[in-house]
Structures are given as structure tokens and as C-alpha cells.
TIDREN-975838 format. One record per atom (N, C-alpha, C): residue in three letters; y, z, x. Coordinates in steps of 0.2 Angstrom, whole numbers, padded with zeros to 4 digits, always signed. Each point is the difference from the previous one (the first is absolute). Example, Ala and Ser with C-alpha at 12.3 -4.5 7.8 and 13.67 -1.06 7.14 Angstrom:
2
ALA-0028+0039+0066
ALA+0006+0000-0004
ALA+0006+0000+0004
SER+0005-0004-0002
SER+0006+0001+0004
SER+0005+0003-0004
***
This chain:
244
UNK+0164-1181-0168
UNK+0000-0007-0001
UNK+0007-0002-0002
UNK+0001-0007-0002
UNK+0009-0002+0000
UNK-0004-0008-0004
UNK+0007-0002-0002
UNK+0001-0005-0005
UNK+0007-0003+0003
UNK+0000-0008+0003
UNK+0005-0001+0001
UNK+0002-0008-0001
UNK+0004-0001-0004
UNK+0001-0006-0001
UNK+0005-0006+0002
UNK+0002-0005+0003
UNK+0005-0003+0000
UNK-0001-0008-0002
UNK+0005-0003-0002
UNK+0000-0007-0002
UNK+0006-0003+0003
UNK-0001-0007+0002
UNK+0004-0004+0003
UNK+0001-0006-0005
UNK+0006+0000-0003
UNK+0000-0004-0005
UNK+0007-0005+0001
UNK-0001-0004-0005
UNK+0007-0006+0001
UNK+0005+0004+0000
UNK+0003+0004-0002
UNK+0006+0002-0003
UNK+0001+0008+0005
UNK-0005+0001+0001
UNK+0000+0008+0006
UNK-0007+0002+0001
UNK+0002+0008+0001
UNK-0004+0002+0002
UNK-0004+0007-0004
UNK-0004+0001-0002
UNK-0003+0009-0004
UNK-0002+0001+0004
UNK-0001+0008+0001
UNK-0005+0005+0002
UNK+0000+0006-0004
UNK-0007+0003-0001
UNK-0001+0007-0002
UNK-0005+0001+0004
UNK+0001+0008+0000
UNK-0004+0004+0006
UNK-0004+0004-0006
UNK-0002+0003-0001
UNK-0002+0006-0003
UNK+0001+0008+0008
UNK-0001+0005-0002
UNK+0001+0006+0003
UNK-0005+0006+0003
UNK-0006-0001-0003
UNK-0005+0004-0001
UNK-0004+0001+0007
UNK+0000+0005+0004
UNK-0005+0000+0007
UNK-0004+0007-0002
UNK-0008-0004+0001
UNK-0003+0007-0001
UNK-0006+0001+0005
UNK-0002+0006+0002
UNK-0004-0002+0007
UNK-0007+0008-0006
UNK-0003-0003-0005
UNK-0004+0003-0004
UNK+0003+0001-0007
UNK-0005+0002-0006
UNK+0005+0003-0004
UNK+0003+0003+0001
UNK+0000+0008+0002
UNK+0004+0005+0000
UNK+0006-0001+0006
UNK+0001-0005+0002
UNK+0007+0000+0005
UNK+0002-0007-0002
UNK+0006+0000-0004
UNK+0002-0007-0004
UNK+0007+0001+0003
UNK+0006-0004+0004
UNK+0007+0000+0002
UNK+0003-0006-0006
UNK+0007+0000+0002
UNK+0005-0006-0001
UNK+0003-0002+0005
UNK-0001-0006+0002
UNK+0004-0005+0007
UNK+0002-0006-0002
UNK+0004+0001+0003
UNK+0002-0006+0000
UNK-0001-0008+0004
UNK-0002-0005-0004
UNK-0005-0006+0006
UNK+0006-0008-0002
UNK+0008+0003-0001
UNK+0003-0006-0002
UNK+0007+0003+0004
UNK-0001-0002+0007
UNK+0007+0000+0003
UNK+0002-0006+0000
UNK+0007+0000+0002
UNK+0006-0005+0000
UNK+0003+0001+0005
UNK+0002-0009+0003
UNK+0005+0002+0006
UNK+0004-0007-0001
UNK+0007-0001+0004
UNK+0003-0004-0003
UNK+0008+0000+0002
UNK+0002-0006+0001
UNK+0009-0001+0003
UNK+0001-0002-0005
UNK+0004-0002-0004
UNK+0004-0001-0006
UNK+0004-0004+0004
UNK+0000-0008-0005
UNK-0001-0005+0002
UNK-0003-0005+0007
UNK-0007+0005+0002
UNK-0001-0004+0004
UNK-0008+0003+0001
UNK-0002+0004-0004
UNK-0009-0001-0001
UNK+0000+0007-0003
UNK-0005-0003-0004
UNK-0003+0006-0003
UNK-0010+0000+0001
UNK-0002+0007+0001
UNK-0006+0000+0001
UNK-0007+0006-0002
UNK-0003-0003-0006
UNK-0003+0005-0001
UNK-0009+0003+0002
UNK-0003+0006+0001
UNK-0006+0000+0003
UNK-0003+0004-0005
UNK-0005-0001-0002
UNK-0006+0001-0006
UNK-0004+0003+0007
UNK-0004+0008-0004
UNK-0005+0002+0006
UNK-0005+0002-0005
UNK-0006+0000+0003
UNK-0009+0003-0003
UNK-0002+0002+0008
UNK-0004+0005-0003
UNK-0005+0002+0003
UNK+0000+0007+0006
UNK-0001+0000+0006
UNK+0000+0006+0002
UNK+0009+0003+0001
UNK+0000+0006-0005
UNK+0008+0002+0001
UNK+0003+0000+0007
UNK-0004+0003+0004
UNK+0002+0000+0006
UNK+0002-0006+0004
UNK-0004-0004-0001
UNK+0002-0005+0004
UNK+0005-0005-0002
UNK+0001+0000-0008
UNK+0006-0001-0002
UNK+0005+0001+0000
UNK+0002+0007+0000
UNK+0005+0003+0001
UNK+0002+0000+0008
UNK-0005-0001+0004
UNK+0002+0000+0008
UNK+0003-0008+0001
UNK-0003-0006-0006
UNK+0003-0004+0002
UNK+0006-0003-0001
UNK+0003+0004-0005
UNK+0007+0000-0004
UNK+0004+0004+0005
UNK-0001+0007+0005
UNK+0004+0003+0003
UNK+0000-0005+0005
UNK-0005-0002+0003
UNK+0001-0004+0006
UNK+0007-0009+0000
UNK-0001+0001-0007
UNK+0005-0006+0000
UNK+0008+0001-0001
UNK-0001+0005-0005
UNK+0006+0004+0000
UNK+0003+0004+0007
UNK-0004+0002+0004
UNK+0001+0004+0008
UNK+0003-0009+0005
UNK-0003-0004-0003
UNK+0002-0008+0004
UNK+0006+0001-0001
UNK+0003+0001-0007
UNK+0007-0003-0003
UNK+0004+0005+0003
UNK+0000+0007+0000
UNK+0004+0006+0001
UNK-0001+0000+0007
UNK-0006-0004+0004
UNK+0004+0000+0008
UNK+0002-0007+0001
UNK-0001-0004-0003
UNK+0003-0007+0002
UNK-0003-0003+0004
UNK-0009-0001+0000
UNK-0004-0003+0003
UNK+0002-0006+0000
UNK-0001-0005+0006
UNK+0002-0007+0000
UNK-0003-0005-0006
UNK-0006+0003-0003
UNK-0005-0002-0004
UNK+0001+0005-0007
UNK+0002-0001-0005
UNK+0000+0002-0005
UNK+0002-0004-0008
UNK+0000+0005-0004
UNK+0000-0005-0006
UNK+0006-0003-0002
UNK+0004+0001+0003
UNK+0009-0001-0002
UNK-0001-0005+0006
UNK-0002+0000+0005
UNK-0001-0005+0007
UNK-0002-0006-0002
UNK-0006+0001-0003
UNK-0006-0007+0000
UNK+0007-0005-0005
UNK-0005-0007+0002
UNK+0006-0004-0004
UNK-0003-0004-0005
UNK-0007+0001-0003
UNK-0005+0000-0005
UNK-0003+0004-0004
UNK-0002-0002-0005
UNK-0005+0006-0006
UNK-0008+0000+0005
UNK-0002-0008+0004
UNK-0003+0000+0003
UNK-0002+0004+0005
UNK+0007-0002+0006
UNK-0001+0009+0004
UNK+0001+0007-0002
UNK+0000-0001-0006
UNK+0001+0008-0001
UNK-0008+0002-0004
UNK-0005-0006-0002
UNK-0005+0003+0000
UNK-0004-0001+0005
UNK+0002-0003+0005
UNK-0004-0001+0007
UNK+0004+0011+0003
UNK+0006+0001+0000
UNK+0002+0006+0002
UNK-0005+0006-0002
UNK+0001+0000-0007
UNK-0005+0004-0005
UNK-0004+0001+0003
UNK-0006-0009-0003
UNK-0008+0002+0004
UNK-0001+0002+0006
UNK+0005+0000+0007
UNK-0002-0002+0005
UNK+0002+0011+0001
UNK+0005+0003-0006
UNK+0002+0007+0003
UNK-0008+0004-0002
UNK-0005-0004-0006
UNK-0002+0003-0008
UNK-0007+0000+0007
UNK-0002-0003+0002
UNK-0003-0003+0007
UNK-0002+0007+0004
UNK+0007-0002+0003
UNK+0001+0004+0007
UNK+0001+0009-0003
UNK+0001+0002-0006
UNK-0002+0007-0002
UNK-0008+0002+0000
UNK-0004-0006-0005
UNK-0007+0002+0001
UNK-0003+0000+0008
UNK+0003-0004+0004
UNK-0005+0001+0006
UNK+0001+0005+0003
UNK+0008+0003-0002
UNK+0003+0008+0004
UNK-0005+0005-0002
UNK-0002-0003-0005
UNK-0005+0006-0003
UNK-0006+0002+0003
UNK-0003-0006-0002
UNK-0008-0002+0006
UNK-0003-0006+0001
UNK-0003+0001+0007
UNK-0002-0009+0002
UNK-0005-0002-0003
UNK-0005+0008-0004
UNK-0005-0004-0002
UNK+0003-0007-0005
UNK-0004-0005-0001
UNK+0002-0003-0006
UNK-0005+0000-0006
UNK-0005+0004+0000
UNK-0004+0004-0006
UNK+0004+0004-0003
UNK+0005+0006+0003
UNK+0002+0005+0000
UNK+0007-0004-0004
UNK+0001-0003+0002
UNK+0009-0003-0002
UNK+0001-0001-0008
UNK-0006-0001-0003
UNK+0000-0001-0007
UNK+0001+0007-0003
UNK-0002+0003+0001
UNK+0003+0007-0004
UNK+0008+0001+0000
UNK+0003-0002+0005
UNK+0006-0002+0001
UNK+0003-0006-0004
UNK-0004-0005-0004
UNK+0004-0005+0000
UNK+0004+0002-0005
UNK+0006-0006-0002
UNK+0004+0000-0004
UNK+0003-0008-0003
UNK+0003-0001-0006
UNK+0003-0007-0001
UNK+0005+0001-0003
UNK+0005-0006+0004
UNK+0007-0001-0002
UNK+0000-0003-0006
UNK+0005-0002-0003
UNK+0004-0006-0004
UNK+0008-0001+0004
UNK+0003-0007+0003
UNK+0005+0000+0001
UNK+0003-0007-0001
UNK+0006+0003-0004
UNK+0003-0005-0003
UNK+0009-0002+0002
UNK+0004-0002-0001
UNK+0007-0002-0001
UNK+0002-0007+0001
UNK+0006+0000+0002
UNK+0003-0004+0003
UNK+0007+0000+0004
UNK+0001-0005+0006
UNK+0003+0002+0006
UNK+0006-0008-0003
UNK+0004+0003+0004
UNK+0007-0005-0003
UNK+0000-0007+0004
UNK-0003-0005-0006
UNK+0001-0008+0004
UNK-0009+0001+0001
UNK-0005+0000-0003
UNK-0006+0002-0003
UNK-0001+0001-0004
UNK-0007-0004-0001
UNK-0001+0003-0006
UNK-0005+0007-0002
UNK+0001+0002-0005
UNK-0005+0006-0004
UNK-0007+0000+0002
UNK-0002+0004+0004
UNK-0008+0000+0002
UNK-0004+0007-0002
UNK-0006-0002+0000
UNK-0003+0006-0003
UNK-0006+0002+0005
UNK-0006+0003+0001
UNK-0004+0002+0004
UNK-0005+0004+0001
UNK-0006+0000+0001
UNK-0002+0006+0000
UNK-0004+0001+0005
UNK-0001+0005+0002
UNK-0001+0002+0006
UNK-0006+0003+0001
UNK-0004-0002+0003
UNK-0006+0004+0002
UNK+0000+0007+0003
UNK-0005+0003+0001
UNK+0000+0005+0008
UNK-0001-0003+0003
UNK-0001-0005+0004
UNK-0002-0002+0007
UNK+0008-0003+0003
UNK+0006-0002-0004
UNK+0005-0004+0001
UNK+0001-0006-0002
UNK-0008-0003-0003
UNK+0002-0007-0001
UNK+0001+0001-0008
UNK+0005-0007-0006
UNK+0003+0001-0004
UNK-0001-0007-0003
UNK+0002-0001-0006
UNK-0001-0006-0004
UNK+0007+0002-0005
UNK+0003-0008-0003
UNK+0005-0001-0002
UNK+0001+0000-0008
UNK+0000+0001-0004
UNK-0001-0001-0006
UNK+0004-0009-0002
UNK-0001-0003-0004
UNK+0001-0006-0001
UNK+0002-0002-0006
UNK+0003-0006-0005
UNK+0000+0000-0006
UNK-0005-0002-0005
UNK-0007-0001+0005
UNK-0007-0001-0004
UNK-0003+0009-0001
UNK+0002+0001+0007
UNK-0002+0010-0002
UNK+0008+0004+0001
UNK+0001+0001-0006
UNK+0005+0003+0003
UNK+0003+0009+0000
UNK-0007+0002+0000
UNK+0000+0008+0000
UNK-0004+0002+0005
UNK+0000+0008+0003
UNK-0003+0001+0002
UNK-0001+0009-0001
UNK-0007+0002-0001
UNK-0003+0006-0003
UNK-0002+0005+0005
UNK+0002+0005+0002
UNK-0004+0005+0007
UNK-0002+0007-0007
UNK-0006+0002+0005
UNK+0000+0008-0005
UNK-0007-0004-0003
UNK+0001+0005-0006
UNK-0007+0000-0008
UNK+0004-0008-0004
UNK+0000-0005+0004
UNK+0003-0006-0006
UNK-0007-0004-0004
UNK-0004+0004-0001
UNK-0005-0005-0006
UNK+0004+0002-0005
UNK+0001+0005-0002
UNK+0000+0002-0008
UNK+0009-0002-0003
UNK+0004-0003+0004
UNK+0004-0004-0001
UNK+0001-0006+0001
UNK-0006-0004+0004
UNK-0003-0006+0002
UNK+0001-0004-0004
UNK-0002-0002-0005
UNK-0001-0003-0008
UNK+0006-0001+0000
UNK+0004+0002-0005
UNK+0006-0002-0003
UNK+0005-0003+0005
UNK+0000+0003+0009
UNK+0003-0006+0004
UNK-0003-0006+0000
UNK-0006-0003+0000
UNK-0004-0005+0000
UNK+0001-0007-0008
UNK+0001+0007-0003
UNK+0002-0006-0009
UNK+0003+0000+0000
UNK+0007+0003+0003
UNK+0007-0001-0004
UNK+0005+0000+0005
UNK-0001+0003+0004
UNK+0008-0003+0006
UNK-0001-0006+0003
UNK+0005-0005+0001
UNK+0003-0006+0002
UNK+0005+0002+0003
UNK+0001-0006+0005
UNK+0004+0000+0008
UNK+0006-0002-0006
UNK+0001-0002-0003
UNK+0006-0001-0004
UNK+0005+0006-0004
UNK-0007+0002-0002
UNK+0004+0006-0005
UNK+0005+0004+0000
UNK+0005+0001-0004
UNK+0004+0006+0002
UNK-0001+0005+0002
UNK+0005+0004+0004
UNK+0001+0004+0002
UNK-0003+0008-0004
UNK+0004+0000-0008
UNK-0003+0004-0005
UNK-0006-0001-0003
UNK-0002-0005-0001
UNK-0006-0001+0000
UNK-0006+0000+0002
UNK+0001+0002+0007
UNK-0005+0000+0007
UNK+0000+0007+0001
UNK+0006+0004-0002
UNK+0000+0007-0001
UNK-0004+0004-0001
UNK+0000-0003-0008
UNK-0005+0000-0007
UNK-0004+0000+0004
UNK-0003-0004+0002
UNK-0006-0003+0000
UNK-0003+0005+0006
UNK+0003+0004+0006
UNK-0001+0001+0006
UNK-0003+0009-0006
UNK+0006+0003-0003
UNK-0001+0006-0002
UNK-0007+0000-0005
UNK-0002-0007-0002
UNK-0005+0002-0004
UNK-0006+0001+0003
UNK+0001-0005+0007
UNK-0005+0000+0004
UNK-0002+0009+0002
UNK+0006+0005+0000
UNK-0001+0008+0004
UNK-0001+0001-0006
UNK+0001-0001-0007
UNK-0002+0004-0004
UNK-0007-0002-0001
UNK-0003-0004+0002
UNK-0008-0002-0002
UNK-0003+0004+0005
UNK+0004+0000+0007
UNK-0004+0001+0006
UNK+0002+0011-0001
UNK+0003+0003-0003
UNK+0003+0008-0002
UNK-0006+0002-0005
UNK-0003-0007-0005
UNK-0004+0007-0006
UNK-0008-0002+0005
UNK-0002-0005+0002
UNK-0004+0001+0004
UNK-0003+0003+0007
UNK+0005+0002+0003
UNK-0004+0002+0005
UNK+0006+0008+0002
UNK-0002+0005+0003
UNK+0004+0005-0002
UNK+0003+0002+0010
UNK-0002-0004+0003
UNK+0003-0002+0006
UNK+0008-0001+0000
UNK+0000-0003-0004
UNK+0006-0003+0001
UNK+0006+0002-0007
UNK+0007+0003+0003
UNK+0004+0003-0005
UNK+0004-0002+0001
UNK+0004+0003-0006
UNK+0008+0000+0000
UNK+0003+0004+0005
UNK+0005+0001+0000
UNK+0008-0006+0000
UNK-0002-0005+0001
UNK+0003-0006-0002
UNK-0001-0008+0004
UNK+0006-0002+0004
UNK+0002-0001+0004
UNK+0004-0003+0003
UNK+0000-0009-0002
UNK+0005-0002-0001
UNK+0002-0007-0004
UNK+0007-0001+0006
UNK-0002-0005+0001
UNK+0008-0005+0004
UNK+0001-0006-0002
UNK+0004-0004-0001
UNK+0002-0007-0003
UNK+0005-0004+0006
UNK-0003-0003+0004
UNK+0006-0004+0004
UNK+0001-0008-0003
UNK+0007-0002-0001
UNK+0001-0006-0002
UNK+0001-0005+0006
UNK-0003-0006-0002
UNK+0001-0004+0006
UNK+0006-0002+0002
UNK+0000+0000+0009
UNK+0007-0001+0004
UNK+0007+0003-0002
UNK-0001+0007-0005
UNK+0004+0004-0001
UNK+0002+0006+0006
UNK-0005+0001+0006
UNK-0001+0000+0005
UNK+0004+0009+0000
UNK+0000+0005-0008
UNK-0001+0006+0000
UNK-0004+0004+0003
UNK+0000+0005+0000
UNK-0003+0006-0002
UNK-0003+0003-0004
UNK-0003-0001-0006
UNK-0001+0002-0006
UNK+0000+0008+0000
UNK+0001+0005-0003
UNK-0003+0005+0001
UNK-0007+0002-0003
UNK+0000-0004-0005
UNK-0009+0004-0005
UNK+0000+0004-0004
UNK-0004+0001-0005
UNK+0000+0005-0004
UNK-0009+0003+0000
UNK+0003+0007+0000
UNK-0007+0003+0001
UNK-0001+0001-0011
UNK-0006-0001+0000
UNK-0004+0001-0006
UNK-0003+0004-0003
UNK+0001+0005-0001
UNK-0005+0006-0003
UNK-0004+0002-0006
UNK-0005+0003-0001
UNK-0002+0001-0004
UNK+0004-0003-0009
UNK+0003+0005+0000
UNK+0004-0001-0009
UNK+0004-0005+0001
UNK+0001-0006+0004
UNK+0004-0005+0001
UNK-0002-0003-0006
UNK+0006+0000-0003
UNK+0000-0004-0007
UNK-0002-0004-0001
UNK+0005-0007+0005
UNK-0002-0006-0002
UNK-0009-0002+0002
UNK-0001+0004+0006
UNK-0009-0001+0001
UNK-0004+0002-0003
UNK+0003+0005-0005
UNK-0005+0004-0004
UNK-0001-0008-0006
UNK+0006-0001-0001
UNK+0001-0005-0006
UNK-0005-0006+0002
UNK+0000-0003+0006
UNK-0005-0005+0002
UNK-0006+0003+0000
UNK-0001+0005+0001
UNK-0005+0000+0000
UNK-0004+0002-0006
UNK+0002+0002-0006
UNK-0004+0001-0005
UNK+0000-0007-0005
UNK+0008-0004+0003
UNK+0000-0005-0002
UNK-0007-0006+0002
UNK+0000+0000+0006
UNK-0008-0001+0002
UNK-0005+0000-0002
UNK-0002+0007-0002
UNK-0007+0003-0002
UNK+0002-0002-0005
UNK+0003-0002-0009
UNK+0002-0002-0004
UNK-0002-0007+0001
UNK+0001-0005+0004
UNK-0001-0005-0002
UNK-0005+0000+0004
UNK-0004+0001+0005
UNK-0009-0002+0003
UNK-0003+0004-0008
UNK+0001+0005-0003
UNK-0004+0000-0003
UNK+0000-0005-0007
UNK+0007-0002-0002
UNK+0001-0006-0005
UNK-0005-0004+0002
UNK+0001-0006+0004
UNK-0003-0005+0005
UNK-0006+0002-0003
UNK-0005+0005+0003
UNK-0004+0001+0002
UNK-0003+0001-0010
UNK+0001-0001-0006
UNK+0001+0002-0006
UNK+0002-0008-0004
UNK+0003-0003+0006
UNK+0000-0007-0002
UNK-0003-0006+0001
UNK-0004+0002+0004
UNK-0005-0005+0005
UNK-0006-0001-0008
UNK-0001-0006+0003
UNK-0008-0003-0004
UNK-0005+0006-0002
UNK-0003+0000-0007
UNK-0006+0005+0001
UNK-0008-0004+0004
UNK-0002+0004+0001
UNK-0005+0000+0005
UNK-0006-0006-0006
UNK-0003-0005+0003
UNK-0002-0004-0006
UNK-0009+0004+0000
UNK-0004-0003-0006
UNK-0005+0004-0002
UNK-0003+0000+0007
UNK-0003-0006+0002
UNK-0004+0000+0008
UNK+0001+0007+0004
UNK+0006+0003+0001
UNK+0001+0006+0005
UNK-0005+0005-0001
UNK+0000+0000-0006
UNK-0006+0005-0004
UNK-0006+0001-0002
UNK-0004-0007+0002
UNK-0006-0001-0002
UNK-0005+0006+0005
***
């Protein structure tokens, strides 16, 4: 299972991946599900993956095999965030039916994007992508979107990020979500992959990968569990009625 997170925000853009692929207990890997693609000064483009590795990673090789042959059609081509999620769904598509026509059988195969950036003279777009190829926008009434095990990080995006929020802030806010979604369910691990793009800076960002003894995450996060269980020590006592 996978955990993968992005926000589309006033001020830019987050993503965390987490790393964890495992087909049983006894066969648990590390992969990578946060590529980056990108001109420097002229778009930048990130793709969040869940789901079947396979079909994942055949969809990344196939976009990347467009750019290195210089399909007429590819991600540096298109001249939208738009076309570049119609590109994605319509590659993420045409791998599953390579596989098999049944369309009962194709769900073992599925798989779910997150794609996000921005193209020069454009604005910032985000996306997520279904299997089938059709996709939805994030907005600044929703401005997140979740693939993977995202209940047990659900909550705290729900109460506390805003389309306004800083950029640090939203950070906070995104890693608390992986550490909520890390002590409960044991699918999903470490490394995290973290990227930050600032709006119409039209970079590259490179990312930073997270690991385990990562300080400052270590630090948020007992910081965390310190204050839920404060709150939860400062809340009203329960009045006599509960106990009758």
C-alpha cells in the first residue's frame, strides 16, 4: 500500500509520497512514487503514484520514453497542466488495456496518479487521476488531494489546512498528516519524499527525502503526541449523566 499526499495552495505547491511497496508481509521493498519533470524557467511537473507497481512504473517509463524520443505528444510538448493530465490519463489508460481487454480483470491492474505543476503563462494546477483516465481538479474550496491508505491522515487535513496557508505551515500540517497515517497502519513507511514548489518560480525543486532519525520529524512528531494528549487532559470532565 502507499500514502500520497499533494496540496494546491495560494502560495505553491506540497507533495509527500511515502515509500513503502509490499505484496504480503514477508516481501516489503522501497520505491519511489514522487517523480519530477521540468524546464527551468518554463514548467515544472510533478506525479504522485498508488497502487499496482507495475503499472506505475510502466507509466512513468512510458512518459519518460515520449521525452527521450521526442514524441510530437509529450510532457514538455503539451501547453497545459490540463493537457498534461489528459497526456498522463490517456497513457495510465492505454497501459491497463495493453494488459487485458477483460474490464473485470483490469482492476487488479489499477493504479492512481496525483499531478500537479505549473507551465509558463498558467496557472498552477493539480489533479488526480483516476485508472480509467478521467481526472478532477483540486480547487481553493478543496485544495488537497489524497491516493494510497489516506483515512488515517484525513482528519487533520480536514480541520486545519486552508487554501491560504503558508507554505510552512501546510508542510506541518501535511507531515502530521504521515505521521498519523505511519503509527497506524503498518502499509505505509518511511523514507517520505517532501517537495515544495513556489508559485510562478517556474523551478525545479529538487526534494528532500525523510528518514527515519530525521530530526526535525522526529521533533514534530512527539511534539504532536505531546499536545493530543494535553488537549485531550484539558477538555471538560465528562458530567455525572455519562455515568448513570
Amino acid at each position: 500500500m502507499t500514502y500520497c499526499c499533494a496540496l494546491r495552495l495560494k502560495e505553491g505547491l506540497v507533495f509527500i509520497s511515502d515509500t513503502r511497496t509490499n505484496a504480503g508481509v514477508d516481501h516489503i521493498s522501497v520505491f519511489r512514487k514522487l517523480y519530477t519533470f521540468g524546464i527551468a524557467g518554463d514548467r515544472f511537473i510533478t506525479i504522485q503514484t498508488s497502487g499496482n507497481l507495475a503499472t506505475t512504473q510502466s507509466v512513468i517509463g512510458h512518459l519518460k520514453n515520449q521525452l527521450d524520443t521526442h514524441q510530437e505528444q509529450n510532457l514538455y510538448s503539451v501547453n497545459t497542466m490540463f493537457e498534461v493530465a489528459e497526456l498522463v490519463g490517456k497513457t495510465l489508460k492505454a497501459i491497463i488495456s495493453d494488459v487485458t481487454a477483460d474490464t473485470q480483470d483490469q482492476s487488479n491492474y489499477y493504479c492512481s496518479l496525483l499531478v500537479g505543476g505549473q507551465i509558463k503563462n498558467q496557472e498552477m494546477q493539480l489533479y488526480n487521476i483516476y485508472p480509467q483516465g478521467n481526472f478532477i481538479c483540486a480547487t481553493s474550496d478543496t485544495p488537497y488531494f489524497q491516493i494510497g491508505e489516506s483515512k488515517y491522515g484525513k482528519p487533520i487535513l480536514d480541520r486545519a489546512l486552508r487554501y491560504d496557508m503558508p507554505l510552512d505551515e501546510a508542510l506541518r500540517c501535511s507531515l502530521i498528516s504521515f505521521d498519523s497515517t505511519l503509527r497506524s497502519n503498518v502499509s505505509v513507511g518511511m523514507p517520505l519524499d517532501a517537495l515544495i514548489y513556489h508559485k510562478d518560480r517556474l523551478n525545479v525543486p529538487i526534494g528532500k527525502r525523510i528518514y527515519q532519525e530525521d530530526p526535525y520529524f522526529e521533533n514534530i512528531s512527539k511534539a504532536w503526541s505531546d499536545t493530543l494528549k494535553k488537549g485531550l487532559q484539558d477538555l471538560p470532565v465528562p458530567t455525572a449523566d455519562y455515568f448513570e
